[in-house]
C-alpha positions as CSV (number, residue, x, y, z in Angstrom):
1,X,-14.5,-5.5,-23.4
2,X,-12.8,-7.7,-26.4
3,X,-10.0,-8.5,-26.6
4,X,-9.0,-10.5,-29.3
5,X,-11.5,-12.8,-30.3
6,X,-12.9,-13.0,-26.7
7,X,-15.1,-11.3,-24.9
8,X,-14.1,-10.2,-21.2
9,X,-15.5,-8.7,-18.0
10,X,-13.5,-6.4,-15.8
11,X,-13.2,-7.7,-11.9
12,X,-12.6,-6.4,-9.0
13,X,-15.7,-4.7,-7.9
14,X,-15.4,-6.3,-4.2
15,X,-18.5,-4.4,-2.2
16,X,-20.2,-4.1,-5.5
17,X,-21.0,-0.4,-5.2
18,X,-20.6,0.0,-9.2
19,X,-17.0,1.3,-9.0
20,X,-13.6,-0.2,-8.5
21,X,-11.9,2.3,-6.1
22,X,-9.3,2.2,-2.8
23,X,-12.2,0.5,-1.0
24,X,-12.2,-2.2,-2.8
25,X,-8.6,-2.4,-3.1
26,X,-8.2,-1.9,1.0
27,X,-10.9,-5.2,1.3
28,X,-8.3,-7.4,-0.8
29,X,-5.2,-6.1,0.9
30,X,-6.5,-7.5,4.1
31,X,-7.2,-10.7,2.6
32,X,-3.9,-11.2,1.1
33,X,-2.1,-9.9,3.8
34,X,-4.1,-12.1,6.3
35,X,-3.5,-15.2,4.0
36,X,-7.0,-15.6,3.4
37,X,-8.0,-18.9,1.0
38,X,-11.2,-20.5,0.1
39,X,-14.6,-19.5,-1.8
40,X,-14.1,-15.5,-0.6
41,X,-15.0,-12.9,-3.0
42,X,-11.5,-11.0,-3.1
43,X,-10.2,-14.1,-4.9
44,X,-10.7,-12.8,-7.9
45,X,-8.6,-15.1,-9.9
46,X,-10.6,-18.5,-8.7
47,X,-7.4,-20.4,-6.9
48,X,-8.8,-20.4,-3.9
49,X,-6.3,-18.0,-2.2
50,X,-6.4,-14.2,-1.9
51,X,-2.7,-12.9,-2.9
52,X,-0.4,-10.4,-4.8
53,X,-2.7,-11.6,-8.2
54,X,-5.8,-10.9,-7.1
55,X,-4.5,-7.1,-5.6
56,X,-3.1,-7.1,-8.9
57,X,-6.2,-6.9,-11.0
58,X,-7.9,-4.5,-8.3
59,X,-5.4,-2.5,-8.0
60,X,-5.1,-2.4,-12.1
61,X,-8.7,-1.9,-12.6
62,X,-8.8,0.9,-9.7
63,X,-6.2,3.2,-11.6
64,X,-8.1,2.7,-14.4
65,X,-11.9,4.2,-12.7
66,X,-13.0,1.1,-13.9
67,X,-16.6,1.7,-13.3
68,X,-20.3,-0.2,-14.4
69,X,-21.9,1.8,-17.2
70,X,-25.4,1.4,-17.3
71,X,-28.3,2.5,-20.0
């Protein structure tokens, strides 16, 4: 997707099944509401800690049916 004059990826695709849905959403829930930090992959802004952000974007991009289009 671009936006602007950069190019960027949607996130949020947590067990990588090719669409962001409640499962994903559920995984980083837990995270954040278990204080999880540290090189997980439902930190999907890169700080290190799993909060309201990173449910944010999932949550965003799950409304949305963001899903992987492929040829």
């Amino acid at each position: 997707m671009q936006k602007g004059s950069r190019y960027c990826i949607y996130g949020g695709d947590i067990n990588q099944d090719g669409i962001t849905a409640a499962s994903d959403v559920s995984e980083v829930d837990n995270d954040a509401y278990n204080s999880v930090s540290g090189y997980v992959k439902t930190d999907l802004t890169g700080d290190n800690f799993v909060d309201a952000e990173d449910l944010s974007i999932v949550d965003n991009n799950a409304f949305n049916s963001v899903s992987v289009i492929r040829p």
